[in-house]
N, C-alpha and C positions, 0 to 999 in steps of 0.2 A: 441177843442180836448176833448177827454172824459177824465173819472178819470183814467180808468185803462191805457190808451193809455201816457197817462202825467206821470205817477210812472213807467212806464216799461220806458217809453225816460226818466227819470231822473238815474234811474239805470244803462241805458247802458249795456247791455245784449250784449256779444259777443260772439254768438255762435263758436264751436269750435268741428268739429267732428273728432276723432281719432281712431277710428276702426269699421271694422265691424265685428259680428263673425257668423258663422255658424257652428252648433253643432248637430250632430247625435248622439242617444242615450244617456250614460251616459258623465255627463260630472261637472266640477265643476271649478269656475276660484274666484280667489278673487283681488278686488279691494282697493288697500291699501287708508288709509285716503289723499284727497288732501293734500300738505304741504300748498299752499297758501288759508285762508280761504273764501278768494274772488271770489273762482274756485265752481262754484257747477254742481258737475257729475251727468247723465243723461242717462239714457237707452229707447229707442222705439224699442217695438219690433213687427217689419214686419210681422213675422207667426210663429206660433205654440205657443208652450207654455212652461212658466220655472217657477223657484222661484227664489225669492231674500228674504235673510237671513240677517236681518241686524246683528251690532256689538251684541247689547241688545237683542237678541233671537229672537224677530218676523221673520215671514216669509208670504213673499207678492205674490200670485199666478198669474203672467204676464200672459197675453190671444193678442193675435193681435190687434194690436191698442192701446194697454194699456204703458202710460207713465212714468216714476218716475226718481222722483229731488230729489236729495241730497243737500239742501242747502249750510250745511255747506261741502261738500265731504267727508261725515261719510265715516269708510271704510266698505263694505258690500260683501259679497258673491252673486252669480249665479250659480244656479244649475237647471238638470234636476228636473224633480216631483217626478222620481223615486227614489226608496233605495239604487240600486246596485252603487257599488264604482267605478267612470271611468277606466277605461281601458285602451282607446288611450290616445296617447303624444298628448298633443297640438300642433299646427304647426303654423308658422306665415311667412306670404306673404305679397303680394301685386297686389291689381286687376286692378292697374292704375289708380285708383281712392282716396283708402283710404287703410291702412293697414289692411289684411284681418289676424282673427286666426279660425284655422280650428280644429277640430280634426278625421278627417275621411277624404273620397274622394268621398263617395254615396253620396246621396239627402240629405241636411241639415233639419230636424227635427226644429231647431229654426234657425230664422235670427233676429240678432238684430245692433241695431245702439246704440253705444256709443258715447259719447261726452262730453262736458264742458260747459257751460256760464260761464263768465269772468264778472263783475262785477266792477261798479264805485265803488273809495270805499265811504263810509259816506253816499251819496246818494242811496242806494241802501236798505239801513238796513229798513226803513218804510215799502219795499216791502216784502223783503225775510225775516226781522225777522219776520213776521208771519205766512210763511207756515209753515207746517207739516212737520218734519223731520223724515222719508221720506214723500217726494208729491206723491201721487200712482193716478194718473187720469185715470179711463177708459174712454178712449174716445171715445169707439164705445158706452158707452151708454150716451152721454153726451147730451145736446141738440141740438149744432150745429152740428150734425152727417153726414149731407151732407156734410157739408165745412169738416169734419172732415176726413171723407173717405175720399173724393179726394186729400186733400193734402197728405195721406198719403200714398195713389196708387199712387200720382204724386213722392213721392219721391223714392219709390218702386223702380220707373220706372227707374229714374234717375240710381241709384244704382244699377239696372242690365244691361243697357246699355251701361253707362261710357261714353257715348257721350262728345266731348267736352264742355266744360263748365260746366260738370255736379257736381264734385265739389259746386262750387259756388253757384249753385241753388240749391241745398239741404242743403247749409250752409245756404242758404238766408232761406227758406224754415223751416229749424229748428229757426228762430224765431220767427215764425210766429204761430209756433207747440206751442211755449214758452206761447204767447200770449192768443192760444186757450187754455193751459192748465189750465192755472192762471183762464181764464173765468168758463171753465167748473168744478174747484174748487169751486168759489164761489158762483155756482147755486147750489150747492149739499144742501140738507135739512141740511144733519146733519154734514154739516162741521161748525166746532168751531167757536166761535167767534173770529174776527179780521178785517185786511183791505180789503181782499178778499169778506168779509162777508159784510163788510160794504158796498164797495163797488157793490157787487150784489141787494144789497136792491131798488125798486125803488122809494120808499118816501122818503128816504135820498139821493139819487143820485143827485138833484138839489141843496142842501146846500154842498155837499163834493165837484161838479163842482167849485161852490161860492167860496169856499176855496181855493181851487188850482190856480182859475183863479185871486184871489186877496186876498194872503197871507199877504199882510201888513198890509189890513185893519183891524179897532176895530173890529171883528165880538162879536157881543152876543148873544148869546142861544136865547132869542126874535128873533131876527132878523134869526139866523139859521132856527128857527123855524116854522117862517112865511114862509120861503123858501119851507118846507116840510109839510106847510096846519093841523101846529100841534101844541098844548098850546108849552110853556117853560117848562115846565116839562115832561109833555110824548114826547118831543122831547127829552130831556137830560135823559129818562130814556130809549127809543127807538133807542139811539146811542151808550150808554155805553152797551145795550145786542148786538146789534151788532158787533161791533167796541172790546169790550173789554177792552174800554180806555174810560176816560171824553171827550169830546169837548175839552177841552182844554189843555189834552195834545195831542189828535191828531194834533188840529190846532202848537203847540209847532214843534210835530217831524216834522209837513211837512213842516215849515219855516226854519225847520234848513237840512232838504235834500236839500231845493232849496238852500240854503246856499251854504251846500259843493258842492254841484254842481257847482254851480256860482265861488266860490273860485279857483275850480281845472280847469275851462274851459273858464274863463275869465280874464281879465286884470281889472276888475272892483277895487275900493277899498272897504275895509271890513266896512267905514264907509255908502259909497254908496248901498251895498247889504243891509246891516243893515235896512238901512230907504227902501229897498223896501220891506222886508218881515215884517215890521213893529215894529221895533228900533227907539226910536229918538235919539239915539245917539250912537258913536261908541262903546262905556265905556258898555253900557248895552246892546248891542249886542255880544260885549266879553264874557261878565259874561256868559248872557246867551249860545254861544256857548261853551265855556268851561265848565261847568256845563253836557252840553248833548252829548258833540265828547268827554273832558278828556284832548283838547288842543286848544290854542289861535289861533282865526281866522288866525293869520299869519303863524305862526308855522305848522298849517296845511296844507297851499297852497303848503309851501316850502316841507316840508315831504314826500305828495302826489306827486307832482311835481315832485319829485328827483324821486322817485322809480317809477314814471312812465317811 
């Protein structure tokens, strides 16, 4: 399994679609902050074109195709491009498919898809705290633009049909969106340094596998290095411009994601996880979990657990 393929399945991404809206002319809706910060809200938009205004003044000009995450479910506005103040009431239906809100009865000017991912929590943080809040992907200029288009006429389709099961195949569908979007971030030149980043790089891509696929071992920057056909130093200088982070606190966060993962979706014990992510002992698996979640490998099963 690849890098990015292993941190979206340890995150657990549950897509979640709750509306659709189409909008003629002027129009303006706001989106209040999620309350749970596990929920991050999400717009695709089908056709035409709008803005989105976040809390902090930017404003992001949506084109067809074009995607945007809200990690944490900042609350953010939609609006036409234009100046004049809406007019129509908004109206809210249903197309037998998803919750429709309307503000007219013509030809809709935008169609867009709103929705959620839901979020493991603890596992999850290595992925999402490092996008950009907001994620804005164009997808139509991204590199996998064929796969990009089709799924996104495939879900089009979906969505103006209503066919049975269609639902479900555009839930399924939006993770898949997820997936491309995360990738087509981390191709971008000028996107920041982080996992995305690091992850896009192809000289590093064979030591971050390494990692993933055997978290408990000693790894050392030698040995990473060797992996990526690079001394110990331009390896360990070549991952921190990446990455944003040392070797070794990356290597840190991703033992303690498989951690809380394992914690919350297993019966295992916290001395047994411990020694696979590379603890020899339960005592300095503690520490160090507590130290990077804020609570004792137990305490956090039961936690999680409950409010699951």
């Amino acid at each position: 399994m690849d890098a990015l393929s292993r941190l979206i399945q340890l995150a657990r991404p549950e897509s979640r679609l709750d509306l659709r809206c189409l909008f003629e002319g002027a129009f303006s809706v706001d989106h209040a902050q999620q309350q749970d910060d596990l929920e991050a809200s999400f717009h695709l938009l089908l056709e035409g074109e709008c803005v989105i205004e976040t809390a902090d003044g930017r404003r992001l000009t949506l084109r067809a195709g074009d995607f945007v995450l809200f990690p944490s479910g900042a609350a953010h506005r939609i609006r036409d491009r234009g100046t004049a103040s809406p007019r129509s009431p908004l109206t809210q239906s249903h197309d037998g498919m998803l919750p429709l809100r309307r503000n007219g009865s013509g030809r809709p000017d935008v169609d867009l898809l709103c929705g959620r991912f839901v979020y493991a929590p603890g596992a999850a943080a290595l992925l999402t705290q490092a996008l950009p809040d907001p994620l804005h992907v164009s997808l139509a200029g991204a590199q996998s633009i064929t796969v990009l288009h089709t799924l996104i006429a495939l879900m089009r389709t979906e969505v103006d049909q209503r066919l049975p099961g269609a639902l479900a195949i555009v839930t399924a569908l939006s993770q898949a969106l997820f997936a491309l979007a995360l990738r087509a971030h981390g191709e971008q030149a000028t996107t920041a340094p982080g996992v995305l980043t690091l992850l896009a790089d192809a000289r590093l891509g064979p030591s971050v596998h390494a990692m993933l696929a055997e978290p408990g071992r000693a790894w050392t920057i030698a040995e990473l290095g060797a992996l990526a056909a690079m001394s110990r130093a331009t390896y360990a200088r070549h991952f921190g411009d990446k990455a944003g982070m040392t070797v070794a606190s990356f290597l840190t966060e991703l033992r303690m994601t498989i951690a809380s993962d394992l914690l919350i979706h297993t019966e295992r014990s916290a001395a047994d996880i411990g020694m696979e992510i590379g603890y020899q002992s339960e005592a300095a698996f503690g520490k160090a979990f507590r130290q990077n979640q804020g609570l004792s490998p137990g305490r956090y099963r039961r936690q999680h657990r409950a409010a699951a």
